[in-house]
N, C-alpha and C positions, 0 to 999 in steps of 0.2 A: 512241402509248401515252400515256395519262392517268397520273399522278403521283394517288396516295392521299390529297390533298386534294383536288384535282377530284373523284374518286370519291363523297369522304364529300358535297362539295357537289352532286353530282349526286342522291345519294342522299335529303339535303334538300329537291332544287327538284322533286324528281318525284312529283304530286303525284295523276298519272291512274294507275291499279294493275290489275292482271287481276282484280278483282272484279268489274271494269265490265264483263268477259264475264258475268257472272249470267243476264245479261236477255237475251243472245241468242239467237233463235232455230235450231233444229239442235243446241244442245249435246250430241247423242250424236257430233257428225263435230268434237268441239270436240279439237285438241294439247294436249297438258300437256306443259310442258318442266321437265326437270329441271336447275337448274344446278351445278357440281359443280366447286367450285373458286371464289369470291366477290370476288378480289382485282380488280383495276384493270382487264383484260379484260373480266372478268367484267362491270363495272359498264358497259363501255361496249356492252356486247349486251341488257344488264339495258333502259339507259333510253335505247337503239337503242327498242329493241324496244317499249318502254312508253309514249314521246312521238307516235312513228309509226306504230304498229302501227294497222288498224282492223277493225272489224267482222267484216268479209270475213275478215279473216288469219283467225278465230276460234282463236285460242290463247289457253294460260292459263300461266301459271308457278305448274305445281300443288307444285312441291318446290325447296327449296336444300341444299345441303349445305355446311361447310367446318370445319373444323382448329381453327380459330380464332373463339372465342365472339362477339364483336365483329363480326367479317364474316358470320359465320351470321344473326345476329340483325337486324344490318341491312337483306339482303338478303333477309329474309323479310320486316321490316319494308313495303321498298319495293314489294317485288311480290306478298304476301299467300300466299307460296308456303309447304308446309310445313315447317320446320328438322329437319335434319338432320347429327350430326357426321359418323358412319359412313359411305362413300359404298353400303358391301352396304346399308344401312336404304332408301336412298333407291331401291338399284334394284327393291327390291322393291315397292318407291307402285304401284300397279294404275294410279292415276292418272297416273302418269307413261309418255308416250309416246317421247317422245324426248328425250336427255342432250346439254347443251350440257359437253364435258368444256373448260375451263377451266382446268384446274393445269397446276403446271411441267411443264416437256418431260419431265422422267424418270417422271411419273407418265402420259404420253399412254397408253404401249400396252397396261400392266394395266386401268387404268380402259373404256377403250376396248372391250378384249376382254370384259371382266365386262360390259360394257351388251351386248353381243352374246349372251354368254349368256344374260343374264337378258330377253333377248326386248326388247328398244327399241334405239331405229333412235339413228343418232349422229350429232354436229354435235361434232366435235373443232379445236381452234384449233388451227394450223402453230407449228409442224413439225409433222406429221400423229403421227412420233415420236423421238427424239429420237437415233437409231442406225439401222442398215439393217434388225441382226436384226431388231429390234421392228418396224420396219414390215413386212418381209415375212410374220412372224408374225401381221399384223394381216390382210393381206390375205387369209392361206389361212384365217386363221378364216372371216374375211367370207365363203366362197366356202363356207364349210357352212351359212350361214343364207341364202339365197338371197332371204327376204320384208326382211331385213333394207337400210334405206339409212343408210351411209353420207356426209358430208362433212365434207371435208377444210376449216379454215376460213382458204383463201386466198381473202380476198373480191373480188379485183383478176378471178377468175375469173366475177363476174358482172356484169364489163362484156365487149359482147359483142365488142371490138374483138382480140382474141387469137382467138378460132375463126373472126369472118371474115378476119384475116390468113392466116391456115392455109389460108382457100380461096382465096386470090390468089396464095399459093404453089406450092398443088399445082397450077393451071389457067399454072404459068410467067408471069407478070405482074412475076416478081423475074428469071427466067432461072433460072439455078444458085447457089443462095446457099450460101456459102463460113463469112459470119461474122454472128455476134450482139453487142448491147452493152449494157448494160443498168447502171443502181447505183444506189444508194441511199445518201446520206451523208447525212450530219449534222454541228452543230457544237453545245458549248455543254457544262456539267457536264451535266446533265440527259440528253445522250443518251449517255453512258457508262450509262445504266440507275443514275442517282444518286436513286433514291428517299428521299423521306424516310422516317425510322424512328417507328413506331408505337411510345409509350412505352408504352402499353396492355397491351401483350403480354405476360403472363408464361408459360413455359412450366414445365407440370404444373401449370398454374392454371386457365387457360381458352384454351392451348394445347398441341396434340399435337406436338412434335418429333418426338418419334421415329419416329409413323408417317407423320409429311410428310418425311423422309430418306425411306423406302421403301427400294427395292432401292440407293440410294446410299452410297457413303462414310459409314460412321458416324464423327460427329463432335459435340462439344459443341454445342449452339444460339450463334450470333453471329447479332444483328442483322443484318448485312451480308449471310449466306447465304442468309436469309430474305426479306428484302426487296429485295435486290439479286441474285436467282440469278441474272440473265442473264449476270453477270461470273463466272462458274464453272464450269468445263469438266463438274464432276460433273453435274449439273443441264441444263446449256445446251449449244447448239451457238454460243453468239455471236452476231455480224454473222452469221453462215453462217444459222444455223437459225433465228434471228430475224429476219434482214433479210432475204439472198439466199434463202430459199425463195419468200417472195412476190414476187422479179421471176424466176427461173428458169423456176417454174412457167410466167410468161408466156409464155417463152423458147418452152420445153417443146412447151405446147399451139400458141403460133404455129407452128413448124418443124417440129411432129408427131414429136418427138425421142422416147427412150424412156432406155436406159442410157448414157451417158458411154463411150468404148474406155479414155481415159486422163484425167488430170486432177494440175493442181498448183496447191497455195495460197502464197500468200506476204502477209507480215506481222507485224505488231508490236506492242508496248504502246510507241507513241512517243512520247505528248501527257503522258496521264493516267499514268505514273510511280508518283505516290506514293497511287493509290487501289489498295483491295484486290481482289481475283481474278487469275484469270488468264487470262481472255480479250483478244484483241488491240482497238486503239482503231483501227486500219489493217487492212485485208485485202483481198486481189484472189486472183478465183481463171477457170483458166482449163481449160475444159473441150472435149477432142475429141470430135466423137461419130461414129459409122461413116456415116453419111449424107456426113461429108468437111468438114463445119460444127464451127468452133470458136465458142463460146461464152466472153464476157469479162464477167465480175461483178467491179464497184469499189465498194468502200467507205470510207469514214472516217467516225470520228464524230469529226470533229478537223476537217474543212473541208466545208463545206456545198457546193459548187461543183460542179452538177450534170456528167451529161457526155448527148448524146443518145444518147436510144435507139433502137438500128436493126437492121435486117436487112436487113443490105449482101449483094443475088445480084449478078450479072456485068451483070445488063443493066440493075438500075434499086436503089433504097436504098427501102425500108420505115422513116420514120420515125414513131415513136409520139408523141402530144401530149396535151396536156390533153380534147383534145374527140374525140378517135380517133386517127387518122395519116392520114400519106398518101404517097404511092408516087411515086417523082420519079426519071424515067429517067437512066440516065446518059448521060454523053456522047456516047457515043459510037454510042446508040442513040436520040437523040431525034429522028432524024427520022421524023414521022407520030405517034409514041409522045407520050400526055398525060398531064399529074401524074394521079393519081385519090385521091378525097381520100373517107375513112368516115366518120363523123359518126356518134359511137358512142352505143348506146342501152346501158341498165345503168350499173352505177357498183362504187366499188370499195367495197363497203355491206355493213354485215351485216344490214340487215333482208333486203334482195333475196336474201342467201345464206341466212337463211333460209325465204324465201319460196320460195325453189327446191329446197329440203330438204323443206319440207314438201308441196310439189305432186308431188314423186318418192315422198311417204310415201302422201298420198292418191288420187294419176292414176298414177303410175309415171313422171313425164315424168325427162327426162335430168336428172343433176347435173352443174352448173357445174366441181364439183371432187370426182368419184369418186376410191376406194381408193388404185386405180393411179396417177394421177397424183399424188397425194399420195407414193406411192414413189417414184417417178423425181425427187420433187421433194428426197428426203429425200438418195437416192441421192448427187445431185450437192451436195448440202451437208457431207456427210459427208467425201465424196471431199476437197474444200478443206480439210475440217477435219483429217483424218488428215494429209493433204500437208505442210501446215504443219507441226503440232505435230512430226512425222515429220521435216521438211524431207528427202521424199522423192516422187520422181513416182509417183504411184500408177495403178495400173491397176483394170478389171472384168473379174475374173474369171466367164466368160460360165457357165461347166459349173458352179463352187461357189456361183455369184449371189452372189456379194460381192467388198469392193477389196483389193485385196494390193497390195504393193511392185510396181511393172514392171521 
């Protein structure tokens, strides 16, 4: 995640814009993206998308939207796109084909739903949403527009080393895998999500508070909720929905997993003390699924000190790397048995995930990170989050599709 000075200096250095589609040829097969949501994400899909993009991709950023006058105006500035405060103004742009949704987690699955209605395909950042209802809700809408495409924006999903693990799994090249391991840590004020504050901002000046709360907690505007939501349970699911969905997912799609049977979180605020929210700076959370495969997510944002990631079956370990993985028997089965090693194509990119969005909008090809797995993804985040907070082992409930107490 980019800090709101890299952003604004991004916004400076980028200096190629979707005008420069003008002169293309084809512009009736030309995307308009709509962005909706302008903040610090935003900007890193913004001049993703604007440095690397070329010809071929033939897209435009015909629209922006946001809350806040400052980031509207910027971010039309950058990409020539048209401003917009409203997000209903912008779904109504004819020019607008598909919505990059961008805002906090509590705004994913209205916004979401509304681009579904209003007839344009969607590119929503992880957590797909920021609770179960909301995402299940997301999916049975998805499932009345059928031209409609969806993704989910786990970009780690368009590398392609997760669905060919999935086929060295099911062809037995692990044996019986039993367990998963996966984390994401960090160290440093900065990944507490310690944003600096915009003195900029005034609200009912050329900011909306009260409809960027939305369905949340109504409360006074503070700096800190605004710029720092990810420390706030109203808003955010944490390290869970911010960090652990982008390695679950991985999880997910390699094991071919689906819902969780049971699941418990545990954790703390034990570094960061005397900064505000309430989300934890520690958490692990440990997931059973009916397949007979536990699932283990570790984080901190208090010690950087990775751990490997694998998919330990009976007969050999699936380790992931920087360049793919590779599969390394175990003992007790290596004789004749050879490491086998993937050498992964894709990356963990948002141009490629939208290049992949947009080939499912124009050819129908498959997406990297459909509906559904953005639920299963949300599911087992949840599941940690409730546990915790709860300090209680939660279950899935299979007949009501949602987590109860076990």
């Amino acid at each position: 995640m980019i800090s709101r000075r890299q952003f604004a200096a991004g916004l400076a250095a980028s200096a190629w814009t979707a005008r420069s589609y003008s002169q293309i040829a084809g512009a009736n097969e030309r995307l308009g993206i709509g962005v909706i949501g302008c903040g610090g994400m935003a900007g890193v899909h913004m001049n993703r998308l604007l440095k690397f993009g070329t010809k071929e991709d033939n897209f435009q950023f015909a629209a922006v939207c946001d809350l806040y006058d400052k980031r509207r105006d910027a971010a039309a500035q950058l990409t020539g796109g048209k401003p917009y405060t409203r997000y209903a103004d912008l779904l109504a742009d004819k020019n607008v084909d598909y919505i990059l949704n961008a805002t906090p987690e509590h705004w994913h699955s209205r916004i979401t739903i509304d681009g579904f209605e209003a007839g344009k395909h969607v590119y929503c950042e992880k957590p797909m949403t920021r609770t179960v209802e909301q995402a299940k809700s997301v999916v049975a809408n998805l499932k009345k527009h059928p031209k409609i495409k969806m993704q989910v924006g786990v970009q780690g999903m368009s590398d392609d080393s997760y669905i060919t693990a999935n086929k060295y799994v099911k062809d037995g090249a692990l044996g019986r895998v039993v367990m998963a391991q996966i984390d994401y840590s960090r160290n440093g004020k900065d990944d507490l999500w310690e944003y600096e504050y915009d003195p900029d901002i005034k609200p009912g000046v050329n900011f909306d508070w009260k409809t960027w709360l939305g369905d949340a907690p109504k409360t006074a505007f503070a700096p800190d909720r605004f710029h720092r939501w990810r420390k706030y349970w109203d808003y955010s699911g944490g390290i869970s929905g911010d960090l652990f969905v982008h390695r679950v997912t991985r999880i997910i799609k390699s094991l071919g997993l689906t819902f969780p049977d049971y699941g418990m979180g545990a954790g703390g605020r034990y570094v960061f003390t005397e900064t505000k929210g309430d989300v934890p700076d520690t958490m692990d959370v440990l997931l059973d699924y009916p397949e007979g495969i536990t699932v283990q997510l570790v984080s901190s944002m208090a010690n950087d000190r990775k751990i490997d990631h694998l998919l330990r079956g009976h007969k050999a370990t699936l380790e992931f790397n920087s360049t793919g993985f590779t599969i390394i028997p175990q003992s007790l089965y290596k004789d004749g048995a050879q490491e086998i090693t993937h050498k992964k194509s894709g990356a963990e990119d948002v141009l490629l995930h939208h290049r992949n969005l947009q080939a499912a909008i124009r050819k129908n090809e498959p997406l990297n990170c459909p509906a559904e797995l953005g639920l299963y993804g949300v599911v087992a985040s949840e599941m940690g989050v409730l546990s915790l907070r709860r300090r209680a082992y939660m279950k899935w409930d299979k007949k009501a599709q949602r987590i109860v107490k076990a």
